[in-house]
LODO-112765 format. One line per field, with one value per residue (C-alpha): x, y, z negated. Coordinates in nm, 4 decimals, padded with zeros to 6 digits. Layout:
u (X,...) $
v (Y,...) $
w (Z,...) $
//
This chain:
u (-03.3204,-03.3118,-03.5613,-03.5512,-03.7362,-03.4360,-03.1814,-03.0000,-02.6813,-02.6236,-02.3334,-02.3536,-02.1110,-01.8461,-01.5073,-01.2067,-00.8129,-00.5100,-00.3304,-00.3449,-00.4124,-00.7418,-00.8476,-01.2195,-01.4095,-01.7872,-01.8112,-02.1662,-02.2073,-02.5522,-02.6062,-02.9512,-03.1078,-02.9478,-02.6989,-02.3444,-02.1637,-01.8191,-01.6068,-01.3698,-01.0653,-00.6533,-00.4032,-00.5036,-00.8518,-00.9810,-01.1364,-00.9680,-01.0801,-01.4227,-01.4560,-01.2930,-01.5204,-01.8254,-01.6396,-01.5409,-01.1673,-01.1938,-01.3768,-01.4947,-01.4491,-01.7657,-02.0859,-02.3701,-02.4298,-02.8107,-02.8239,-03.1625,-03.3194,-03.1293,-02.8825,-02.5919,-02.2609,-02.0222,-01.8020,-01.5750,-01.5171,-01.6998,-01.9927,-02.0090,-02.0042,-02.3065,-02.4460,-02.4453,-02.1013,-01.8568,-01.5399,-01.3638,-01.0057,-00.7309,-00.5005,-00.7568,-00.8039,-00.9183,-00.6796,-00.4285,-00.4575,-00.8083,-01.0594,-01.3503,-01.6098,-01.3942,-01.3339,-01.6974,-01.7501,-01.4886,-01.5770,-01.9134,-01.9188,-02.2328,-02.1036,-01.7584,-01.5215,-01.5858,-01.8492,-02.0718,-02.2596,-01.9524,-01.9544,-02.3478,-02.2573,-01.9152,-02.1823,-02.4437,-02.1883,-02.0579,-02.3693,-02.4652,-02.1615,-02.2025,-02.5395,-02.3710,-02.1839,-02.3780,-02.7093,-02.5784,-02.2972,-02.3206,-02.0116,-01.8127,-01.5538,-01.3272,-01.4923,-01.2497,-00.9042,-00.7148,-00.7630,-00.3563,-00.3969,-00.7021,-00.6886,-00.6630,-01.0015,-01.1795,-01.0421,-01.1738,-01.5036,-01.4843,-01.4256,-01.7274,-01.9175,-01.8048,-01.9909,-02.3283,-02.3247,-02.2965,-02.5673,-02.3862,-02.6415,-02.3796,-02.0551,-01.7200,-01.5131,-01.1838,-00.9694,-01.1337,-00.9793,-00.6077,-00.4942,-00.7670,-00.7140,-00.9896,-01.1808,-01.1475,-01.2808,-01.5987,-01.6919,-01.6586,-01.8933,-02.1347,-02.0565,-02.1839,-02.4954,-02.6089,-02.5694,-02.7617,-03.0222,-03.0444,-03.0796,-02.7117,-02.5944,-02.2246,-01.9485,-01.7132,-01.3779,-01.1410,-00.8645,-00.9947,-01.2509,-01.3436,-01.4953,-01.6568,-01.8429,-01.9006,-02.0406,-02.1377,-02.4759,-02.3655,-02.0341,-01.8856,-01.6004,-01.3897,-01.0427,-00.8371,-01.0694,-01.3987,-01.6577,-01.6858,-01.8931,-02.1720,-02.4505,-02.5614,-02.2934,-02.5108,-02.4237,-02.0320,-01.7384,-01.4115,-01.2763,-01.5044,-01.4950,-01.0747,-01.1123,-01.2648,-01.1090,-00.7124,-00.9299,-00.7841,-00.8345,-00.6027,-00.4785,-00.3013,-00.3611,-00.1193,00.1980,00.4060,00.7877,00.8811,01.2311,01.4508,01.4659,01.7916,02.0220,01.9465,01.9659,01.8269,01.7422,01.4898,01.5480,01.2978,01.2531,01.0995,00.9940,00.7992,00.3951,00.4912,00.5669,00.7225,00.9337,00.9064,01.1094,01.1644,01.3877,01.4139,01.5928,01.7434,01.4602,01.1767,00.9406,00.8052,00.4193,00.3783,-00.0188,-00.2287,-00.4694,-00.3699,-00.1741,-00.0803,00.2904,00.3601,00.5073,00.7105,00.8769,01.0198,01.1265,01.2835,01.5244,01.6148,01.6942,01.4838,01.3052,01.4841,01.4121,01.4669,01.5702,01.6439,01.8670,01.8914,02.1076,02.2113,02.3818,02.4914,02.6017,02.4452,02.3254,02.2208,01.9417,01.8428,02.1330,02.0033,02.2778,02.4612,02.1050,02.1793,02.5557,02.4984,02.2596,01.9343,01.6744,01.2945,01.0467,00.7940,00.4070,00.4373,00.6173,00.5776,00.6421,00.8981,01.1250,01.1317,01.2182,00.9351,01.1156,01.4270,01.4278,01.4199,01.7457,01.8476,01.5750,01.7179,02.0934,02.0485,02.1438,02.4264,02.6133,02.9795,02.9725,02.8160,03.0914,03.4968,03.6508,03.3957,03.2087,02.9340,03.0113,02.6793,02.7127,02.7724,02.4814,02.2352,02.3373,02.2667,01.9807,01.8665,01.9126,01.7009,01.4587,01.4481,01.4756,01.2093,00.9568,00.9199,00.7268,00.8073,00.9377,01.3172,01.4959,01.5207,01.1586,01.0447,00.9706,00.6252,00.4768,00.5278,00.1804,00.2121,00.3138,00.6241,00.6967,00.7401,00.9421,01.1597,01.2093,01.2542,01.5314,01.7118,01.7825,01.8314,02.1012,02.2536,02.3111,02.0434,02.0088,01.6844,01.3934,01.1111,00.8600,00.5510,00.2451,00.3721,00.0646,-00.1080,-00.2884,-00.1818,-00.4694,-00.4612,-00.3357,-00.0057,-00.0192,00.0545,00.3344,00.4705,00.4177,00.6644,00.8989,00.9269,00.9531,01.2864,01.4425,01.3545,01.4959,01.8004,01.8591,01.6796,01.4508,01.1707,00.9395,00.5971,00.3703,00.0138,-00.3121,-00.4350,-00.4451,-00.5436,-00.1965,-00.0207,-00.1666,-00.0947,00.2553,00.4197,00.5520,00.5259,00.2707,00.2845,-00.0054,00.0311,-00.2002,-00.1079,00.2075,00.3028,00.2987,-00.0555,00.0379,00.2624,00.1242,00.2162,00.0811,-00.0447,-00.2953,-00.3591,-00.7219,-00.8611,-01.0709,-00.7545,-00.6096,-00.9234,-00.9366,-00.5939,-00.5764,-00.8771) $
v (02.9475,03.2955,03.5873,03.9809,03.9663,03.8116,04.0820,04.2024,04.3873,04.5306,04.6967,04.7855,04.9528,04.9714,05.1367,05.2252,05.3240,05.3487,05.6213,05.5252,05.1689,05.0401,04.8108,04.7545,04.8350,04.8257,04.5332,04.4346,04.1725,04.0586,03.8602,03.7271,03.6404,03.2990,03.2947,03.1684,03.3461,03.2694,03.5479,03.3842,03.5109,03.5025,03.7157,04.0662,03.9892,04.3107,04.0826,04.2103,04.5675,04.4987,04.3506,04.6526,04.8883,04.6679,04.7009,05.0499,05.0501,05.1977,05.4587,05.3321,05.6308,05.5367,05.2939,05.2282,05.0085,04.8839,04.7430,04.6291,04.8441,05.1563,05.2814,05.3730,05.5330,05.3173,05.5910,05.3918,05.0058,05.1570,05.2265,04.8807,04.6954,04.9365,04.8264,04.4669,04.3971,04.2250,04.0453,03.7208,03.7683,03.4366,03.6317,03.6359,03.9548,03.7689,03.8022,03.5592,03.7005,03.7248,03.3944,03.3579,03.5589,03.8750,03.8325,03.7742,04.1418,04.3840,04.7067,04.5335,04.4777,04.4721,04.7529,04.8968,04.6354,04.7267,04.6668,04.4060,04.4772,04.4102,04.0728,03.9653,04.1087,03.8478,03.5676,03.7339,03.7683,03.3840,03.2437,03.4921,03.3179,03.0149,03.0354,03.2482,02.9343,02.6606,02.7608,02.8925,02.7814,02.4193,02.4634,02.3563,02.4689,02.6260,03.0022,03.0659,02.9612,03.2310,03.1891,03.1251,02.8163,02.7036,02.5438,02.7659,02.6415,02.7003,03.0716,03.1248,02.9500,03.2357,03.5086,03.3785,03.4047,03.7886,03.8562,03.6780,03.8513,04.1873,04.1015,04.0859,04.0252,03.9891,03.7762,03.8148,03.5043,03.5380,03.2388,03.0645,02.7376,02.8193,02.7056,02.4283,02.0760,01.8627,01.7697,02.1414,02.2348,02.0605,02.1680,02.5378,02.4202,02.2930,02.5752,02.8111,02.5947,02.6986,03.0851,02.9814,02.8645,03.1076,03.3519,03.4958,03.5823,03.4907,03.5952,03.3453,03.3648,03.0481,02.9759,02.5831,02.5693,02.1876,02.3994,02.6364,02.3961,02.2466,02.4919,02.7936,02.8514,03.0891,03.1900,03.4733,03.5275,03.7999,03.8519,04.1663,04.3988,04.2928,04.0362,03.7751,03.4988,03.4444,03.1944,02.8728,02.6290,02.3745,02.5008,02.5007,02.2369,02.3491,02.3402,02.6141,02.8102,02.7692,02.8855,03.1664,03.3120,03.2435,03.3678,02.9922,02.6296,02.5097,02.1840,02.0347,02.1602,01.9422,01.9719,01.6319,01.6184,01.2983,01.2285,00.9172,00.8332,00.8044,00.7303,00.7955,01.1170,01.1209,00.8425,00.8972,00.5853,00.5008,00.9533,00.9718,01.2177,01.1647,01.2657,01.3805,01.1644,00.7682,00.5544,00.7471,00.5927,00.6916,00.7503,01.0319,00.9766,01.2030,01.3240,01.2103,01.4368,01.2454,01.3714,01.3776,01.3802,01.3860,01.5603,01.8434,01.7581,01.4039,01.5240,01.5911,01.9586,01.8380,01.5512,01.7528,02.0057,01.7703,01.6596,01.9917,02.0486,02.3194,02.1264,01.8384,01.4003,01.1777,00.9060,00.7921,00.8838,01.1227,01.0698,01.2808,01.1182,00.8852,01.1162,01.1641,01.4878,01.5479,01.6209,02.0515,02.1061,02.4125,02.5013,02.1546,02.0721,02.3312,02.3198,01.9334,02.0355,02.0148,02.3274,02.4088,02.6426,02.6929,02.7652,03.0822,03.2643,03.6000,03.5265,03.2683,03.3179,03.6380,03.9359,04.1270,04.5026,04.3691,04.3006,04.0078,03.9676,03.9958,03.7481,03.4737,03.5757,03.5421,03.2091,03.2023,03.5160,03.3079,03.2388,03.5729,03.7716,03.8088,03.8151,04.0047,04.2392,04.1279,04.1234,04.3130,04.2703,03.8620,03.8934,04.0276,03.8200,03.5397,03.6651,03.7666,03.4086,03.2420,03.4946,03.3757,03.0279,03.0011,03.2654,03.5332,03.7515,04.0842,04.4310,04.3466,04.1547,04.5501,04.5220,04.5216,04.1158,04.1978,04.3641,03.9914,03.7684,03.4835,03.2040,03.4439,03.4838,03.1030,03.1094,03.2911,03.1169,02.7577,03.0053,03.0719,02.7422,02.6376,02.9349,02.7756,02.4490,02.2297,01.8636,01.7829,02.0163,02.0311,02.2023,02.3151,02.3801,02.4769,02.6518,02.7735,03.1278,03.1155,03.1145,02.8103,02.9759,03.0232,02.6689,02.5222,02.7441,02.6899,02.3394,02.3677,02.5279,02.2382,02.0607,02.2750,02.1200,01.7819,01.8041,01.8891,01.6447,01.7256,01.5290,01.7161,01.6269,01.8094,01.8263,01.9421,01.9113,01.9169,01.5399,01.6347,01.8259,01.4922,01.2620,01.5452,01.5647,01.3597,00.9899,00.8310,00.9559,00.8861,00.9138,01.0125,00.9845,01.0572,01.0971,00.7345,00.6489,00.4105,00.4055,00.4512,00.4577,00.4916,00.8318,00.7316,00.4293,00.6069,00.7935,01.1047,00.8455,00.6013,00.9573,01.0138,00.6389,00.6306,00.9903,00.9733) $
w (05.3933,05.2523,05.3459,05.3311,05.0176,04.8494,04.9613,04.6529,04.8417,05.2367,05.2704,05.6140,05.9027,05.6303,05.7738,05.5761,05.6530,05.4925,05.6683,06.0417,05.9736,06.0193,05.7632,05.7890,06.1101,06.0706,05.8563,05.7461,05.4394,05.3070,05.0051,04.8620,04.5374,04.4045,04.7102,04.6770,04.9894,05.1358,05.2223,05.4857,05.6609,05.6661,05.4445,05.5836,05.7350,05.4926,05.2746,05.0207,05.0644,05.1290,04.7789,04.6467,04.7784,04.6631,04.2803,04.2806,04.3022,04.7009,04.8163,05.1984,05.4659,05.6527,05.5935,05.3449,05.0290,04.9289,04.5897,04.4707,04.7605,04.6615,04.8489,04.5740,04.5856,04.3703,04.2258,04.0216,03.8605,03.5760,03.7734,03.9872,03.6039,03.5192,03.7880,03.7779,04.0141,03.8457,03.9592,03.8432,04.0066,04.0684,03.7420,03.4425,03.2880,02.9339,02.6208,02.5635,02.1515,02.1169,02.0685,02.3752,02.1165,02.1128,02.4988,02.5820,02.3679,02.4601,02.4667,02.3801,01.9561,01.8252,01.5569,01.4690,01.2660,00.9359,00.6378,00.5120,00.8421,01.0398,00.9260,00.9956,01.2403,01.3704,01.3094,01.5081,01.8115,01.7571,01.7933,02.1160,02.2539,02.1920,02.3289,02.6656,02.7351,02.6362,02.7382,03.0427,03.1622,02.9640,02.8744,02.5317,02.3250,02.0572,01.9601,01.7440,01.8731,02.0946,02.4755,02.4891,02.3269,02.5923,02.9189,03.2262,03.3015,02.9801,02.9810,03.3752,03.1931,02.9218,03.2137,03.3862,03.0105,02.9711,03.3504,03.2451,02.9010,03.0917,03.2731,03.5880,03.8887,04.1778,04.0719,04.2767,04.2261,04.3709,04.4794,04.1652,04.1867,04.3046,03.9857,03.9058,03.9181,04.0705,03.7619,03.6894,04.0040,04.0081,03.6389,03.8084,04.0570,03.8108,03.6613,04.0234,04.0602,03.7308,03.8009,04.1367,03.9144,03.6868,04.0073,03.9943,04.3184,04.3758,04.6821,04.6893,04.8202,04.9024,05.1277,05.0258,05.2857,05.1880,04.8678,05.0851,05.3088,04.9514,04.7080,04.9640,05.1201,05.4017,05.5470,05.6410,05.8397,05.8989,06.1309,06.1461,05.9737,06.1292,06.0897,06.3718,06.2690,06.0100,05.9567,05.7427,05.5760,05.7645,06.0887,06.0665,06.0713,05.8896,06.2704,06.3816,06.0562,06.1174,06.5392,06.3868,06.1081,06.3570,06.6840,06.8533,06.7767,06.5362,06.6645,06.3701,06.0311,05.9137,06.1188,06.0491,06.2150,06.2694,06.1598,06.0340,05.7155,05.5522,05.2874,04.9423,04.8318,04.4628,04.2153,03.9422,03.6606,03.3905,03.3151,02.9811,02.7561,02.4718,02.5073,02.8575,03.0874,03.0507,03.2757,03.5913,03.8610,04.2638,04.5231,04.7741,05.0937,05.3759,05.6057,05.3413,05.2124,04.8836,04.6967,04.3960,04.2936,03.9525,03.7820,03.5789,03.2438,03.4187,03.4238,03.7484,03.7206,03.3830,03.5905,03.8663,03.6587,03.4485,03.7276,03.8448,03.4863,03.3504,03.0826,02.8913,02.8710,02.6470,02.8203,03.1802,03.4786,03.7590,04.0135,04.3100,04.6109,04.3567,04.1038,03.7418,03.5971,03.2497,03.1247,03.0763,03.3269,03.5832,03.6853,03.7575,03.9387,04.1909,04.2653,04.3154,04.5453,04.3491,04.5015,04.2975,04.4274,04.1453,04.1635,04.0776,04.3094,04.2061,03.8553,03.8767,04.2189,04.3520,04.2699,04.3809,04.3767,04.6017,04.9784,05.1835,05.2127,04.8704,04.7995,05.0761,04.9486,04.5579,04.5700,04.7826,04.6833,04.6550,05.0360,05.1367,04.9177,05.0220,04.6616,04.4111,04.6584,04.8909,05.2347,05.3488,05.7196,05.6640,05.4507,05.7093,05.9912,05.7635,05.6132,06.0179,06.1048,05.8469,05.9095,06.3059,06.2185,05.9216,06.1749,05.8953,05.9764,05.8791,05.9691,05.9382,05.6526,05.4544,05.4131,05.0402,05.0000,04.7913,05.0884,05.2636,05.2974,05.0401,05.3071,05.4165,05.0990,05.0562,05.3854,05.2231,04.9436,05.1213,05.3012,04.9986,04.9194,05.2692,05.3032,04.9494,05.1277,04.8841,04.9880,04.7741,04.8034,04.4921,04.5565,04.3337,04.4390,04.7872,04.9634,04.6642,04.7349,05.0982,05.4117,05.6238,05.9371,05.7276,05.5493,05.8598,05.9131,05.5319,05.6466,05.9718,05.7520,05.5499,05.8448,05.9338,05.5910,05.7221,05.9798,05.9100,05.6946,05.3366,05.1330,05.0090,04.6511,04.6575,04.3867,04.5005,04.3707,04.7036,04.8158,05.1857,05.1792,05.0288,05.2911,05.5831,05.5568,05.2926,05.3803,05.0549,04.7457,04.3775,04.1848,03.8454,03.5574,03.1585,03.2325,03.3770,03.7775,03.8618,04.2196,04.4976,04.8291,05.2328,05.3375,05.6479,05.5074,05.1960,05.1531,04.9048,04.7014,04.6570,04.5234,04.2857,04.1787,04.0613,03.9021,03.6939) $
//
């Protein structure tokens, strides 16, 4: 239990606007001395903003901030740093070129890069951070390689390093573990307890509310600009915390339609590639929705990619509805019917300066065109249609697709292959990034393909989402298959046991 004595930040009555839209009405936030906070709410909740404001890049139209007993005006993200606010966002802001010393001391050098000095100097700041992330953060590894070459973990781990160095007080991790595997995830978590330790106060922010009700010691929730609930972990379920971030009970988190299975529609043989992945074998049929699980660097990703044909195998066959396709073949993939949606959405499938409907169409310009020009009224009562039938939300199908919440985004992209006329789905990563409220819709979406008559793949590092709504899950681990299991007898530690 926390007391007033261990207040480090109140922001209190906070209101700010964009135009006429109200964003944050009279939001209060405390956090304490050694706290680790969750910031809870849906795509649009203003959690977003609030953080903002606390690091300098908004300016709220209304409120107060107490930092340290001092009420402060946070001018700029200049200022918050000064003052002991920094921020750990889900895209790293470390550099790919430069090794985790130089990171940890941007804009921080002990002395300008030159001299004899300069050097004592480089040794001075190597052993500073090795001590930042040893001593620390107990954490281990290469100073001197550059952070492209480094695990996605150990660079977030060399992020963290840069805030402690700075002497950060109050740590902002945003959506830290979106792109962690498990084993990842609890080293970050060792990781947090140590910063609670060392009396680092830390807001957390998580659509994975399993981690929440794991690593947080308060919650607090906020819906449509405003915060309705907050209190002690202790003293919530993941139920209530979902009834009130939506405003309703959630039901079913994990919508599952029930539909026949089929015939065959693809046939993975004996898929190997060398120090990848080695004899993987499975069959998707019509109405099947197939998981894929692992830890990270088990495979997974290269094997599904693999059969849609953007990355090359040595041996082994993939067959669609009985047909073969070779191996690094894209574009055969797709006109046999072949469809990927990638974890990275906004770097990998869409284009993020087009519309919705050019986003759904892309794929399907040949039946959408009459000769070599684009029938544009076919292609927006097409484009209307899918938008009805997959429930996008969004102003009309002329609306820019980056202004689209991450789980209409991905509506839109199980559209476009839909629209194309795809008969097995892959699917990466499908609900990474994106609240629960619109999980379960992502997850009735893929229901739609189901139903009329696709097989789906998924690979997820979430095994809850595996065992909600796949049939059939094969665990991966160095690259071979340890396991294939029935969904609906399978458990999260037969998952673990056979990943690790």
């Amino acid at each position: 239990m926390f007391s007033e004595e261990d207040v480090v930040l109140k922001m209190e009555g906070i209101y700010k606007a964009f135009g006429s839209v109200r964003v944050l009405e009279g939001v209060d936030l405390t956090l304490h001395r050694g706290e680790v906070l969750g910031l809870i709410g849906e795509n649009g909740a203003g959690k977003s903003t609030l953080i903002k404001i606390l690091c300098g890049i908004h300016r709220m139209d209304k409120g107060s901030i107490v930092l340290g007993g001092k009420k402060v005006d946070i001018l700029n993200a200049s200022h918050a740093q000064k003052l002991g606010i920094s921020t750990i966002y889900q895209e790293l802001s470390v550099m790919p070129d430069l090794n985790a010393v130089q990171n940890i001391f941007l804009n921080r050098e002990l002395t300008p890069q030159r001299t004899l000095v300069s050097r004592l100097k480089q040794k001075q700041m190597k052993e500073i951070a090795g001590r930042v992330l040893r001593d620390s953060l107990n954490v281990d590894l290469d100073l001197d390689r550059p952070l492209r070459y480094l695990p996605l973990a150990q660079k977030q781990m060399v992020e963290i390093a840069r805030t402690v160095y700075a002497d950060a007080q109050i740590i902002i991790m945003d959506e830290p573990t979106a792109a962690l595997e498990a084993n990842d995830r609890e080293q970050l978590f060792k990781v947090i307890r140590r910063l609670k330790e060392g009396g680092h106060s830390i807001i957390f922010i998580s659509h994975h509310l399993d981690e929440l009700m794991e690593i947080c010691d308060r919650v607090s929730v906020l819906r449509d600009g405003q915060k309705v609930s907050e209190g002690y972990v202790k003293d919530y379920t993941v139920d209530r915390i979902i009834s009130a971030m939506v405003g309703k009970e959630l039901k079913n988190q994990y919508p599952k339609t029930k539909v026949p299975i089929g015939e065959t529609l693809l046939e993975v043989k004996g898929l190997t590639k060398k120090s990848t992945f080695e004899d993987i074998s499975f069959e998707l049929h019509k109405g099947e929705i197939l998981g894929l699980a692992g830890l990270e660097g088990c495979g997974k990703n290269e094997v599904i990619r693999a059969v849609f044909g953007a990355a090359v195998y040595d041996s082994g066959t993939v067959k669609i509805h009985g047909n073969s396709l070779e191996s690094g073949g894209v574009r055969k993939a797709m006109d046999t019917g072949i469809a990927f949606v990638p974890a990275e959405r906004k770097v990998d499938g869409l284009f993020l300066k087009q519309d919705i409907a050019w986003n759904m169409t892309i794929a399907s310009l040949k039946q959408i065109s009459r000769g070599r020009t684009l029938a544009r009224r076919l292609e927006d009562r097409v484009s209307a249609d899918y938008m009805e039938r997959m429930r996008v939300k969004a102003k009309g199908i002329r609306q820019g697709i980056s202004a689209l919440s991450g789980g209409n985004q991905q509506k839109v992209m199980l559209a476009r292959w839909m629209m194309m006329g795809g008969d097995v789905f892959l699917l990466e990563e499908p609900t990474r990034g994106i609240d629960v409220n619109a999980k379960t819709e992502v997850y009735e979406a893929i229901g739609e393909c189901v139903k009329s008559g696709k097989g789906v793949v998924i690979v997820s590092s979430e095994e809850e989402e595996v065992l909600g709504i796949c049939d059939k899950i094969l665990v991966m681990k160095q690259g071979r298959v340890t396991r294939v299991m029935d969904a609906k007898s399978a458990t999260t530690e037969e998952i673990k046991h056979y990943s690790v």
